[in-house]
C-alpha positions in Angstrom: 173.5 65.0 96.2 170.4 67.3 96.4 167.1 65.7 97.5 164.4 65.3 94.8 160.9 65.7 96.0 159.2 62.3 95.1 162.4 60.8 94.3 163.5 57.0 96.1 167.0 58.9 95.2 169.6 56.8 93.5 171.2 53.3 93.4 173.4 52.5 96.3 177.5 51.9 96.0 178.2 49.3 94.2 174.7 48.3 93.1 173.8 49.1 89.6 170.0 49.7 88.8 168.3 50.2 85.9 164.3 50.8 84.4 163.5 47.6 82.3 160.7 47.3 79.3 158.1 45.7 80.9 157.9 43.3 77.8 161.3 42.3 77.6 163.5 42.8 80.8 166.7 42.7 78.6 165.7 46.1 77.3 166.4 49.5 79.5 163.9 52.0 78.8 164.7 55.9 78.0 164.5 58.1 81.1 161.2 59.5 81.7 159.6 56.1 80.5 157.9 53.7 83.1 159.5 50.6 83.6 159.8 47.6 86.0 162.9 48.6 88.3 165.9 46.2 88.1 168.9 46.1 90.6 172.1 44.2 90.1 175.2 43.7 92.3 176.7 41.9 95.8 173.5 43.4 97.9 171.1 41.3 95.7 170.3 37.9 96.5 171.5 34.8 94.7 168.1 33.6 94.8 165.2 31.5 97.2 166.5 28.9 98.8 165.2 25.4 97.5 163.0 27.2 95.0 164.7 27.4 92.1 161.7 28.1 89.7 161.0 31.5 92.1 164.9 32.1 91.4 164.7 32.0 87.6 161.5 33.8 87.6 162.8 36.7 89.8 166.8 37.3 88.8 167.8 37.0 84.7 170.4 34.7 84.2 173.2 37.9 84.2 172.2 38.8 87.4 169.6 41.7 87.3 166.7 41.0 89.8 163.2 41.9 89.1 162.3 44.0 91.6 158.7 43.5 90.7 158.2 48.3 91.2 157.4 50.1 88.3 159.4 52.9 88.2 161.1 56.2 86.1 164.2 57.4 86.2 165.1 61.0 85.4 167.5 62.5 83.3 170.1 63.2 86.5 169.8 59.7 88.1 167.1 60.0 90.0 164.7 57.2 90.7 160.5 57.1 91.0 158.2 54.9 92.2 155.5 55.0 89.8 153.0 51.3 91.0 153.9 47.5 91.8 154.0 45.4 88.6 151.2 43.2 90.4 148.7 46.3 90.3 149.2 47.2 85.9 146.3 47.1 84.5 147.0 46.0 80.5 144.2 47.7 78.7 144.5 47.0 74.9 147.8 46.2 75.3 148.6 49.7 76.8 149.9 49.5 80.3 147.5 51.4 82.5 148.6 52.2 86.6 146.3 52.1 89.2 148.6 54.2 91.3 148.5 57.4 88.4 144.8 57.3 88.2 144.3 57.2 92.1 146.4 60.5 92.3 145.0 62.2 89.3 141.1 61.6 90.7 142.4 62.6 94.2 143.1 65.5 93.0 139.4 66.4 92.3 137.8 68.5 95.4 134.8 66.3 95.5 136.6 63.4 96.1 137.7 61.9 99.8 139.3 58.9 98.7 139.7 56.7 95.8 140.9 53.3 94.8 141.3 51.9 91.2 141.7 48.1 90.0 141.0 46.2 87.2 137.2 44.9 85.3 137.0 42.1 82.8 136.5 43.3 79.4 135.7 41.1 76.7 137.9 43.1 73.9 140.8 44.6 75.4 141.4 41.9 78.2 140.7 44.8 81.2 140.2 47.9 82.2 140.6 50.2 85.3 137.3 51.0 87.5 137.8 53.9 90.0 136.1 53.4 93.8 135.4 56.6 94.6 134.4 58.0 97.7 132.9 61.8 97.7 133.7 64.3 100.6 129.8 65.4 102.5 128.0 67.3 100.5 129.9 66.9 97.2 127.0 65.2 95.7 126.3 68.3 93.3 129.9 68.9 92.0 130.1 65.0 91.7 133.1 64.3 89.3 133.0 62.8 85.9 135.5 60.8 84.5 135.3 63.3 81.4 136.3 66.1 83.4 139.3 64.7 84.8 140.3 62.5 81.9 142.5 65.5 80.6 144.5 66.1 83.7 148.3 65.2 83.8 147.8 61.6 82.8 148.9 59.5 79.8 146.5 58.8 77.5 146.5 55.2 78.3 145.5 55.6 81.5 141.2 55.7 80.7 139.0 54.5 83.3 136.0 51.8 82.0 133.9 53.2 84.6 133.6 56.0 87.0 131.5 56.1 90.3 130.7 57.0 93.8 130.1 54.6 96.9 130.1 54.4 100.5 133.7 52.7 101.1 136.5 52.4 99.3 138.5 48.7 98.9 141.7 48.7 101.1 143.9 46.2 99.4 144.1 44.9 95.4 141.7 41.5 94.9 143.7 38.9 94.1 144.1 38.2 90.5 
């Protein structure tokens, strides 16, 4: 099987995997579609010992185990890690992930090093804030969220706000 750049490849022997609706984990997603990544078969645990709660929460009750990565699949098989399922951002409803933003602002040449997370919003629950960190001297082609907003990302994916400092955060604060 040829190696797909990007790709975590496919599911092993005898483990069956699947892309699940984020809303509804009984529902498998169309490839191409972002999903939460669900694998079933004799690899996966039967669930935490003396924690049943954390068992029910984690494996559906026909044996599929939340594997708690959002993921695509492509139309040959292959499999994509697209963010955690801890770091989605629900803006509106819309799911919105860090880890698509972070690339697409990355991308910009002014830009060294970038972290997104969430902001309270009143209206639509959250929304993503992009830490951004410019390269020296960058401080004249400084980049606005306008000019990026158009570049390979869903439309869901908007930041609330958009600016430079010092550092960036290394981890996700704890929701």
């Amino acid at each position: 099987m040829p190696t797909v750049h990007g790709s975590i490849g496919f599911a092993l022997p005898s483990l069956e995997a699947r892309v699940a609706a984020i809303e509804d984990a009984r529902v498998t997603v169309p490839d191409g579609e972002p999903g939460e990544l669900m694998v079933r078969g004799p690899l996966v645990m039967l669930g935490y010992y003396g924690n049943e709660a954390a068992t029910r929460a984690a494996i559906e009750s026909d044996g599929w185990l939340h594997t708690g990565d959002i993921a695509t699949r492509d139309d040959e098989g292959h499999y994509f890690i697209v963010d955690r399922r801890k770091d989605l951002i629900i803006t509106g409803g819309f799911n919105v992930y860090p880890a698509e933003i972070e690339r697409v602002v990355a991308s910009h040449a002014a830009v060294a090093m970038v972290a997104v997370s969430s902001v309270p919003d009143e209206t639509l629950g959250e929304l993503a804030r992009a830490y951004v960190v410019l390269r020296p001297g960058a401080a004249q082609r400084r980049p606005r969220s306008s000019t990026i907003a158009g570049r390979t990302w869903r439309p869901t994916s908007c930041l609330a706000r958009f600016g430079s400092c010092p550092t960036c955060p290394r981890h996700r604060p704890a929701r």
